[in-house]
N, C-alpha and C positions, 0 to 999 in steps of 0.2 A: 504494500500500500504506500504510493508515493505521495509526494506535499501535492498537488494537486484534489487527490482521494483525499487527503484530511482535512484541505479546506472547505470541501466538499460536506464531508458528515459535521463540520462546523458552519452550520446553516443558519436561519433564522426559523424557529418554531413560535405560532401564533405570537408574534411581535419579542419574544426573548432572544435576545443576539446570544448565541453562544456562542465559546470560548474555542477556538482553536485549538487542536491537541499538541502544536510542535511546542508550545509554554511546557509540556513533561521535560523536553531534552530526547538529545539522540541516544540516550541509554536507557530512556524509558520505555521509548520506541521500539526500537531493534535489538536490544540486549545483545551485544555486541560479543559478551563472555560465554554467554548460551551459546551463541552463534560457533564460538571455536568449540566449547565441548562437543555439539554435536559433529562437526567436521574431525573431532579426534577420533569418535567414537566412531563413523565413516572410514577413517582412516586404518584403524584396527581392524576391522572388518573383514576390510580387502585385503590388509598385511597376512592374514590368515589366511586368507584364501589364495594369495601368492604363495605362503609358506606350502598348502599341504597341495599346490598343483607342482610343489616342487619336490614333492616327497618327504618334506622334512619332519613332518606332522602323521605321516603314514594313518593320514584321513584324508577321507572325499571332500574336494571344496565345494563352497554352496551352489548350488545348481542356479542356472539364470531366474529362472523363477522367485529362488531364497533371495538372490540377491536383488532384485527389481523389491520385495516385498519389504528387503530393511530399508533400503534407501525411499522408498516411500512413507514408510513410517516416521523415518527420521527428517525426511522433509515437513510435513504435514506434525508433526511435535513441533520443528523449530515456528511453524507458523502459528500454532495453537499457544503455544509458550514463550514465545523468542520474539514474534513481529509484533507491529502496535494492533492484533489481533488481542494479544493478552492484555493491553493498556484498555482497550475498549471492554475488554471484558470486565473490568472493574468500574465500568462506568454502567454499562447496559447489565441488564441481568439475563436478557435473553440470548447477548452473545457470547457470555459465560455457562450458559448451557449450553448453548454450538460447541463451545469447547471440549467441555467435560462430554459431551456424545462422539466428537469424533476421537480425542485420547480414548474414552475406554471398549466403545465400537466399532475404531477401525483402526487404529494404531497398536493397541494391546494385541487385535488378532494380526496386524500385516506383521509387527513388530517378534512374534510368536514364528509365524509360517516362515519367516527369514531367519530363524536361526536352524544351523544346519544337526543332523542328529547327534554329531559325534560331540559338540559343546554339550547338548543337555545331556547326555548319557553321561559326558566326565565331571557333570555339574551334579548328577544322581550319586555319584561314586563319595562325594563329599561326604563328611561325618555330617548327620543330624538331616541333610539336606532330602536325601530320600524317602526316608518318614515323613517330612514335613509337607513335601510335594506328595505323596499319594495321598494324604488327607485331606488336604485341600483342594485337588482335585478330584478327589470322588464328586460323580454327576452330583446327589442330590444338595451336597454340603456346599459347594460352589456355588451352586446358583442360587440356593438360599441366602449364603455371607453375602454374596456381592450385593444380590440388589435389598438386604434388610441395612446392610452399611451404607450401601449409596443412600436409601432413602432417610435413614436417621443423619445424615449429612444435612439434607435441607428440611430438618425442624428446624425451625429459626434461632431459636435459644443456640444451638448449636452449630449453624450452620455461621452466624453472625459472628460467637466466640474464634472459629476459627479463621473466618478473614479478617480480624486484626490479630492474630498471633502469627508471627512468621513461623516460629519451630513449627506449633501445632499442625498449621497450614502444609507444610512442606511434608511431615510427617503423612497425613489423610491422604494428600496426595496421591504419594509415594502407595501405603498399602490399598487405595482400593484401586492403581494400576495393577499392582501385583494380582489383588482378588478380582479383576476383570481377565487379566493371564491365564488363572486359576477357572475359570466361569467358560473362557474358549475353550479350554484344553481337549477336553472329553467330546468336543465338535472336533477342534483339527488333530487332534489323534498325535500328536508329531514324535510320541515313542511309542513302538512297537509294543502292545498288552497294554499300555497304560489309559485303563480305562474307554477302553473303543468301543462306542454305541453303535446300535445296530442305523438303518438308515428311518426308521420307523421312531425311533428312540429319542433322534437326534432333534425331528421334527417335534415330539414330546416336548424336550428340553426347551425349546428356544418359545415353541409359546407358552411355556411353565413360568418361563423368564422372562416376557413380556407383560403377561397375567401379576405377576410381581411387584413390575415398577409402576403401573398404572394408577395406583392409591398416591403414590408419591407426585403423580405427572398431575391425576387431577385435584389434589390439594393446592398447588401451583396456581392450576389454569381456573379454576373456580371461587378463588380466594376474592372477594368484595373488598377487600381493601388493602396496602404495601403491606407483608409479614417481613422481610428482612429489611434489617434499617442501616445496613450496610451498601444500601443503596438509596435508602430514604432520608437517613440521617447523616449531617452535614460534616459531624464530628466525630462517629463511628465511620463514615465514608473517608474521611481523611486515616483514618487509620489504618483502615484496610489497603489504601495505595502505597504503605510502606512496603506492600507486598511485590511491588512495580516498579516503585518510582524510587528515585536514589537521594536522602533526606535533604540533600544541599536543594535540587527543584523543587521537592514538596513544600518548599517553607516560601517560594514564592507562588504557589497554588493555591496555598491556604486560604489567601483574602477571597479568593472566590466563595469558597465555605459554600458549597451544594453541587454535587453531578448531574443537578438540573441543567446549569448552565452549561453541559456538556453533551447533553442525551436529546437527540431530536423526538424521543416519545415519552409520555408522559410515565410515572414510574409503577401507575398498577397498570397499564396498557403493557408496558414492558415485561412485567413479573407475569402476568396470562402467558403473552408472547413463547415466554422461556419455557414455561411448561409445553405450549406445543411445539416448539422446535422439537424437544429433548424426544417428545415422544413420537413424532413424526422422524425423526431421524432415529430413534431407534426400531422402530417399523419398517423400515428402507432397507437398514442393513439388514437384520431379519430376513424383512422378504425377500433381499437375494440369496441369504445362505439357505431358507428353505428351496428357493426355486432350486439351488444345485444340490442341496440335500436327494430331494425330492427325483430331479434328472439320473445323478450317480445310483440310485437304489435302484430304479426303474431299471437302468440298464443293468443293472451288477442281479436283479433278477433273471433278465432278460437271459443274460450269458449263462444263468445256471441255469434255466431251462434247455438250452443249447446243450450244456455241457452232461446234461441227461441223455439225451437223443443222440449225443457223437461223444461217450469217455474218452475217446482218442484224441480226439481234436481238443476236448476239455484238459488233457494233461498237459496236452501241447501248448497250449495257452500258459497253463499254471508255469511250467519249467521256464518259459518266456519270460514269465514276469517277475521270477526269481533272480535271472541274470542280469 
């Protein structure tokens, strides 16, 4: 989003001039430090995957697919977390559910599919680390944590305490990535045994897990009046930008005192909004992983009926798909 785009969402709404967003700074903006981490973390990557296309590693590197899968993840992070995507997200409420829908519904799973098997198998080998992973990712335990933590997230008591606390913040973060990691798993299967649904199952799961967050999506969207005041209130809202902004610009933000003069929609129009983004976008992703859920069974049926009618050609297949 270049200066053009931000003078742009700095408009005028029914006669209030608001405030242009480059008064944050270029570090509130772009996160310039995010920016290298993810490029180191890019950088390792493909170090790896140089290393074991040269034997060193006496593992498979990630196939074009894995690797297409992290480099998107990690683009789409640094935009959700790193651009003035994440400054507006502390302004708007409903772009801050844009956010948190694409980190834990499509960056958790692309970020998941792009690691290659031989990482999580040596990452299972760890002390403590294997136990902890098959618990968490048992189907039913997964998708109950993720979305009873996602939605005790947005009770406001709680959801407010932790956009001004940075630890806390960074902490919640952090584990309901991990428990939306944990929530894909048992869809994308990505070690062998560990917990692989059938294709009936899978479809199960995913609208068990839509059925779920729906209490949470329509408390949001039906609320009569702002419940977080970290968007309503002037001085809870300054606090919460310490999560963004870097204290030397926040002190000349201050006198503004409201993210009215920042947000071109009114702040319960905004808070509806967020509710349906969050669950319109998690409906989208949903319905593509059922649509392929649904195609891959259909066919993987398909083939065993075949493989009734010709066991020869059935084995032929199978030993195929072994090498």
């Amino acid at each position: 989003m270049g200066a053009p785009a931000l003078n742009r969402f700095a408009m005028v709404r029914k006669g209030v001039v608001m405030v242009p967003l480059e008064i944050f700074g270029f570090r509130a903006l772009w996160s310039p430090y995010f920016f290298i981490t993810i490029l180191l973390f890019v950088f390792l990557y493909f170090l790896l995957a140089s290393l074991c296309k040269r034997s060193y590693l006496n593992a498979m590197p990630p196939s074009p697919v894995q690797s297409v899968s992290f480099c998107t993840a990690m683009v789409l992070l640094y935009i959700v977390k790193g651009s003035p995507v994440d400054l507006i997200g502390h302004i708007l409420f409903s772009v801050h559910m844009l956010q948190m829908s694409i980190l834990f519904f499509i960056v958790a799973p692309l970020f998941l599919r792009g690691m290659p098997v031989w990482i999580l198998e040596k990452g299972m080998q760890l002390p403590v680390v294997a136990p902890v992973v098959r618990f968490f990712t048992n189907p039913v335990l997964a998708v109950i944590t993720f979305n009873i933590i996602f939605s005790l997230y947005h009770i406001p008591a709680v959801f407010d305490q932790v956009k001004v606390t940075p630890f806390l913040h960074s902490i919640y973060t952090i584990v309901l990535f991990l428990l939306a990691i944990a929530m894909w798993w048992p869809i994308l299967s990505p070690l062998p045994g560990q917990y692989a649904l059938s294709g009936l199952k899978k479809i199960a799961y995913l609208f068990a897990s839509a059925m779920l967050l729906t209490p949470a999506c329509a408390l949001i969207m039906f609320a009569n009046h702002p419940v977080y005041r970290s968007f309503s209130d002037g001085t809870m809202w300054l606090s919460s930008m310490h999560l963004c902004v870097p204290a030397d610009m926040l002190s000349g933000v201050a006198r503004y005192g409201s993210p009215a003069l920042f947000s071109p929609l009114p702040v319960l129009q905004d808070q509806q909004l967020g509710g349906v983004v969050m669950k319109i976008m998690q409906e989208i992703v949903y319905g593509i992983m059922l649509a392929r859920i649904f195609f891959q069974w259909a066919r993987t049926e398909q083939e065993d009926g075949s493989t009734e009618k010709n066991p020869v050609a059935g084995e032929q297949r199978r030993l195929m798909e072994q090498h």
